[in-house]
N, C-alpha and C positions, 0 to 999 in steps of 0.2 A: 495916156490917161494922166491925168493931174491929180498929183497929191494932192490931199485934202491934210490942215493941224489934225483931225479926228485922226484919221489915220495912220498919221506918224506915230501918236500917240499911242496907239494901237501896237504899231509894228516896235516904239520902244516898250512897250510892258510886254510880249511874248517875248524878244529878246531877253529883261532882263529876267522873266519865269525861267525860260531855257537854260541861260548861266544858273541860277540857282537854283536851279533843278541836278543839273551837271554836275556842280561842285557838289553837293549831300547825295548823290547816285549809288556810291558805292558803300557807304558806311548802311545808310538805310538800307538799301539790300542785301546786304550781309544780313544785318541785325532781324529782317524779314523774314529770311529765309530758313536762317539758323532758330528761330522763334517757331516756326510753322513745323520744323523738325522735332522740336522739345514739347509743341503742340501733342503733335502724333502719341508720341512715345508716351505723354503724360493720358492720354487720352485710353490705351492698350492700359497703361496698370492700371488707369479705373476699374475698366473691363475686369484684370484679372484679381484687385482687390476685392471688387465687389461677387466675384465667383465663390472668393475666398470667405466668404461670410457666409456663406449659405450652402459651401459643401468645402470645408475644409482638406479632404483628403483631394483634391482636384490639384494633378502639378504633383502629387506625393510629398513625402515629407523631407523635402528640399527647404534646410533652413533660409536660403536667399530668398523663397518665394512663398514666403509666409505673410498671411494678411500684419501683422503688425510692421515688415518691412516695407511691404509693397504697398502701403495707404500713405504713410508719411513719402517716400517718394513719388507717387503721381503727385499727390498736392505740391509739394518743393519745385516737381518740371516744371507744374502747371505755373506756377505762382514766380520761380526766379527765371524758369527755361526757357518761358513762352511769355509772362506777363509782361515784366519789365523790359525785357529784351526787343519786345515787341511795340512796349509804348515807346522804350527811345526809339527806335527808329520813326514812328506820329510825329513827337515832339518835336525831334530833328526837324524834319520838313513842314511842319505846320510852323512851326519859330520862323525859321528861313524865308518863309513864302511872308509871312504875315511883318515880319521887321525888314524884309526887303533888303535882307542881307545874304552876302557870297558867302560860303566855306572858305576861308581864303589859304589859313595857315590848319597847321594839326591832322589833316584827314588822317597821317600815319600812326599818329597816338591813338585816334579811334577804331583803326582796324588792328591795333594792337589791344586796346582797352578789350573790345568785341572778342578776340582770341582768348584772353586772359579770363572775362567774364565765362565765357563757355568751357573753356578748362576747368576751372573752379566750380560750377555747378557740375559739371559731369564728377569731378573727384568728390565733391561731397553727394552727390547721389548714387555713387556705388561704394562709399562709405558707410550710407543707411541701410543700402541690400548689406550689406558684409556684417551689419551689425553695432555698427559706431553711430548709433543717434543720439545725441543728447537729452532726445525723448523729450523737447519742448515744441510746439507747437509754431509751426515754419521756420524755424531754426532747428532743425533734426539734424543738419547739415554740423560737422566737426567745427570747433575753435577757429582754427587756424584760413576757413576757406572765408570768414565775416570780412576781414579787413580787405581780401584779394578784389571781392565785390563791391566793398566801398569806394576803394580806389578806380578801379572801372566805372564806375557810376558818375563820378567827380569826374571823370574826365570827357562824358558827354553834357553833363550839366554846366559844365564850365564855356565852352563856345556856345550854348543856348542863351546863357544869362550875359555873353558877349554881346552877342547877337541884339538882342533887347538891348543894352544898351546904347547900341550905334544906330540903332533906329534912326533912319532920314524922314519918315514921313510921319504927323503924330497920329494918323488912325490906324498906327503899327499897335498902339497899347488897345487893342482888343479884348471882350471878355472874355476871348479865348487863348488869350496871352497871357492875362493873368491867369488859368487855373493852371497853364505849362510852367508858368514860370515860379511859380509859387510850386509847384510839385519836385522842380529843381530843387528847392532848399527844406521841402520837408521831408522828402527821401532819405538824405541825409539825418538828417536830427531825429526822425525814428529809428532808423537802422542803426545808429552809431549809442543811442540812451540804451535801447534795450541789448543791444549786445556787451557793451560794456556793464550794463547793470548785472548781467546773467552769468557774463563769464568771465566778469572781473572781480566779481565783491561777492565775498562768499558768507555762506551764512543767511541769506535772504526769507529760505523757508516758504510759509505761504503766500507773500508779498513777491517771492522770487513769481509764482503764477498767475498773479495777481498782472504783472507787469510784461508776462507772455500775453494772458487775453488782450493788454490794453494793445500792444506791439501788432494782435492780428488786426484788430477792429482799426487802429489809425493806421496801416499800411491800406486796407479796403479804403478807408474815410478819406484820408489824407495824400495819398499815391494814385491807387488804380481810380479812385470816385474823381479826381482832377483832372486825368487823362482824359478820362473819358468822355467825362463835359466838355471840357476844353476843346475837344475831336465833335464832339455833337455841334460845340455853340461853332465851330467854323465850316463845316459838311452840309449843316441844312441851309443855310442860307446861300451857300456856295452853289449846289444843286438846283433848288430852288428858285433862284435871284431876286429873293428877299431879305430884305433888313431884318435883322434881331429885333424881335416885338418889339422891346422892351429893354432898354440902358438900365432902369432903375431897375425893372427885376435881378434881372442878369447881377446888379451889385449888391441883390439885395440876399442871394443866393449863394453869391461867390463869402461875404464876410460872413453871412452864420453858418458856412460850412468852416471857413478857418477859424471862428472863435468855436464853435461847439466839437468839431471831429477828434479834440485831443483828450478829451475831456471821457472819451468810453470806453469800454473794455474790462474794468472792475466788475459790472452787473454780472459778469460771467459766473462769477464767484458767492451767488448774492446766500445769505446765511452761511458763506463761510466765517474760516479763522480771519477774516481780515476788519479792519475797523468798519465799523457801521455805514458811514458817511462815506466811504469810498464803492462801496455796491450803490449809495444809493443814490451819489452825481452820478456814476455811469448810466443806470438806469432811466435818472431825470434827464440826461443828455441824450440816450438813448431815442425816447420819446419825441422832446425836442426837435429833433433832426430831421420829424415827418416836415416842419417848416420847410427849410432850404429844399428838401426834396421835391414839395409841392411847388415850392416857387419854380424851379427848373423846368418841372416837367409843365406846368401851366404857361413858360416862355416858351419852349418849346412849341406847342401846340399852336400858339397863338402864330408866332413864324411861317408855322405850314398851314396855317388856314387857305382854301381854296387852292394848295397844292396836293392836297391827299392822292389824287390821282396818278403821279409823280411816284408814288414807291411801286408801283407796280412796273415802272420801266426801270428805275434806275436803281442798278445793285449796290451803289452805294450811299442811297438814302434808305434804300427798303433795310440794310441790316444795321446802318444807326438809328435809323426812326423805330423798328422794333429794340434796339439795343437801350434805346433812351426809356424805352417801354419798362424794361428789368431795372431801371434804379426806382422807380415808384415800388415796386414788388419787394427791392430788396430795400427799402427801407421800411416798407411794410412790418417783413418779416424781421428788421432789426427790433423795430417796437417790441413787436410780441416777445421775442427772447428777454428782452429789458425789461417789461412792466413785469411788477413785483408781482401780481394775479397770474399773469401766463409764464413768466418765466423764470417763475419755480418750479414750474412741471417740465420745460422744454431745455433746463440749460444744461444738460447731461446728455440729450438726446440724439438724435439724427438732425431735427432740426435744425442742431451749431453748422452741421454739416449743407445742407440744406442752403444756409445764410451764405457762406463760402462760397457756395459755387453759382448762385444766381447771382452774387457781386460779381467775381472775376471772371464767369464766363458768359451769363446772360446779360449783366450788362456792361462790362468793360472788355470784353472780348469783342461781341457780337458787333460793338461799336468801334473796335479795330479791323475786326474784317471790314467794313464798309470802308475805313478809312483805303485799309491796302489796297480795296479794287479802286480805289480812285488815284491813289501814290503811282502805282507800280506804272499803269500805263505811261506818264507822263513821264517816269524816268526810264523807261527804256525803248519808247520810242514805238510800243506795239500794243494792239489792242490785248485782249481776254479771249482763246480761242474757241470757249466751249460756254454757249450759254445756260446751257443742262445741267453742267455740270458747278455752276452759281448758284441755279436753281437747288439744286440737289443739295448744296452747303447749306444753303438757308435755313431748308423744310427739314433738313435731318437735324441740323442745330437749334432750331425752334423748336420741333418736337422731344429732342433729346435731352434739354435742358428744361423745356417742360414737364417732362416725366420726374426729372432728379426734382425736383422743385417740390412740386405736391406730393411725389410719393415720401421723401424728407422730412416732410409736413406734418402729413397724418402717421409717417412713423413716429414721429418725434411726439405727436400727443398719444401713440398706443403706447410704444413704450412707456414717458414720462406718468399715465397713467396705471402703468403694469410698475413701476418701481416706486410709488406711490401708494400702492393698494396693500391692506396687511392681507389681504386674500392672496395674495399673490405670492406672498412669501413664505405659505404654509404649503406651497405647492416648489415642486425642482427647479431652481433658479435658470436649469435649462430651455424651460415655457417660455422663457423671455425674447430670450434668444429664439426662438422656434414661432411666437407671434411677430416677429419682423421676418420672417423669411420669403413673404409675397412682397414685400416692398422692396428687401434686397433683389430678389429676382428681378424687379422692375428695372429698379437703378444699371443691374449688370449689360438687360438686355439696352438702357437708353443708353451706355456710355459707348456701346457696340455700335451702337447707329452713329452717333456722333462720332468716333472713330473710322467710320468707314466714310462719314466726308470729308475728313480731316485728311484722310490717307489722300486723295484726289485734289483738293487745298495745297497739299505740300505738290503734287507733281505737278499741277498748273503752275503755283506760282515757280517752280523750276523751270519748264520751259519757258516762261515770262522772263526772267532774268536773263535765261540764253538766249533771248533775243528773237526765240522761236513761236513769237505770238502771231496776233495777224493783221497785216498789214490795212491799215486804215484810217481814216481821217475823221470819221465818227466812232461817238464810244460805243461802248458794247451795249446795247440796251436786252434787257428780260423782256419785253415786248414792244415790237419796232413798229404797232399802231401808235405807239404813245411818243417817236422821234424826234415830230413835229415840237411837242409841248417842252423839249426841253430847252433851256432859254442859252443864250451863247455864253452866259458864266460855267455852267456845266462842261465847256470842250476847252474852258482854259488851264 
């Protein structure tokens, strides 16, 4: 048979995918696996914090397993154990694939960076059970574990932002390159302002919390919200084999998210001891923000027109294309805490809580799973053995994060409306607590369901890495009517 130039062509970009699949195989799957691990376990303290609200004596009175320990660390797993650990290994591979670069030098700094970063959260997350939090809001974790995790951090951002620059082809600068690459250096400059501000310069006072709210809202804005675009704007088109609607959107989303996302976090505070003007940019930035948000999700949409039929087969569009779902919701819900009308009632509330967890796991999670079930295969050579059991991740994680979401919601306006009420305070401040306990119930019974497909999450992708998938030359599809429509970028 006679080669055909297409062809070659063909046979040189699988080759060079394969190399640079090969060279980031094993940092990414560490980073994957040990992420899906700190998933679980962060997913169980939900479970047992949320117990812990609404029957206290559950577990006895074991000061390690007491809701004030156990709530700062599930969010800490969730957020350093599973979040980040889990985006670097996206990042990694999404840089590589899209700059068309090898991992050439360093892999052993990364699987040491990867050892380092997971020591250090495990010792600062049984430092919080033990009693050592510093009681600020995702930094609960000790002094001494901030720098361990910076420097880890720095050492996977460093060959990404290499990478980018050795770029050989120019449609390597992607929209999806910039929100990675740009997350590369604001990771950094959040993590390093607010820990030196808190735990170097003493004396701060209410500014000192001032500058925890802003540190959560820009890690969400400026960290997990970049990722996870950046995994969206390269996943749907890739599945798909559609162009990005929209070049102008995509830039018009990517700068008002970096000029506006540094700018909130004060509103948290709004009527406190802090200057006026600083509740009320975060607020107005707050607001703001539904722009960038609607421009995304409106590119988004436009992209997958006439492919909607497409997430019903493919596990890796069906849990970005819901995933990209939850950055409308949680921008939504940032509004409402920000405007001076609603969130003055909600910013003490469940609601705060609420905001957290539709960011980081509705929608920067939900949009890392879809990435993995697309990664994994390709670096290890084997399909996804159980299609049930994707299904099952899905529907439990969509209902399960649906439930925290609304029931967050409406607790956050009974509350907000029960510590607002003088009726309220004429009665045992215990009432308060005892009208959220069908919402905590809810929350305890959703973080259970989500736990239970997270437990099955961590053993597939274990046998994936062990090579123990199944052997095949097509992906795994959630319904093999729909095989045909998937286009040959999908099996690259």
């Amino acid at each position: 048979m006679q080669t055909t130039p297409a062809s070659t062509d063909t046979q040189a970009d699988n080759l060079r995918r394969a190399a640079i699949d090969k060279s980031v195989k094993g940092p990414v799957l560490f980073l994957f696996l040990n992420g899906a691990f700190w998933l679980m376990a962060s997913t169980i303290l939900g479970v047992l914090a949320a117990i812990k609200q609404f029957a206290p004596d559950f577990l006895g009175a074991c000061s390690v397993l007491q809701y004030g320990r156990l709530q700062p660390t599930h969010i800490n797993a969730l957020v350093y154990g599973w979040g980040v650990q889990a985006g670097l290994g996206a990042m990694l591979w999404i840089m590589a694939r899209r700059s068309g670069q090898v991992l050439r030098t360093g892999k052993s700094v990364l699987y040491v960076a990867a050892i380092f970063w997971n020591i250090a959260v495990t010792i600062g997350l049984v430092c919080i059970l033990l009693g050592k939090s510093t009681s600020m809001q995702w930094m609960e974790m000790p002094a001494f574990i901030w720098p361990v995790l910076l420097i880890s951090f720095l050492a996977f951002a460093w060959p990404m932002v290499f990478m980018f620059g050795r770029a050989f082809r120019p449609e390597g600068f992607m929209v999806s390159t910039w929100y990675i690459l740009a997350a590369c250096f604001w990771f950094p400059w959040i993590f390093v302002t607010a820990n030196v501000a808190l735990h170097c310069l003493p004396g701060l006072g209410a500014l000192g919390a001032g500058i925890n709210a802003w540190y959560v809202h820009t890690m969400i804005l400026l960290f997990f919200a970049p990722v996870a675009i950046g995994a969206a704007y390269y996943f749907i088109p890739k599945v798909t084999g559609q162009p990005v609607a929209s070049y102008q959107l995509s830039q018009i989303g990517f700068w008002l998210l970096a000029v506006l996302g540094g700018w909130t976090g004060m509103q948290h505070y709004m009527g406190g001891p802090l200057p006026a003007w600083m509740p009320a940019v975060g607020a107005a930035t707050g607001v703001l923000l539904l722009i960038p948000v609607g421009v995304v999700g409106l590119n988004h949409h436009l992209t997958t027109l006439g492919k909607h039929n497409m997430v019903a087969s493919s596990p890796t569009l069906r849990f970005v294309f819901f995933g990209a779902l939850f950055y409308p919701v949680s921008g939504a819900i940032l509004a409402l805490i920000s405007n001076f009308s609603t969130g003055a009632t909600l910013q003490f509330t469940q609601a705060w809580y609420g905001f957290q967890i539709v960011a980081v796991y509705g929608f920067f999670s939900m949009t890392i799973f879809g990435a993995i079930y697309y990664i994994v295969p390709r670096l290890t050579g084997c399909e996804w053995l159980s299609v049930r059991l994707i299904r099952n991740h899905f529907w439990f994680s969509v209902y399960g994060i649906g439930a925290i979401v609304v029931t967050s919601l409406v607790a956050g306006i009974q509350q907000g409306g029960d510590l607002n009420s003088p009726e309220m305070w004429d009665q045992d401040f215990m009432q308060l607590a005892l009208n959220l306990r069908p919402y905590i119930i809810a929350r305890a019974i959703a973080w259970a369901l989500i736990t239970w497909s997270n437990v099955w999450f961590l053993i597939h992708l274990m046998l994936m890495v062990a090579g123990l998938g199944r052997r095949s030359s097509a992906p795994t599809l959630l319904e093999h009517d729909h095989e045909e429509a998937l286009p040959h970028a999908a099996h690259a």
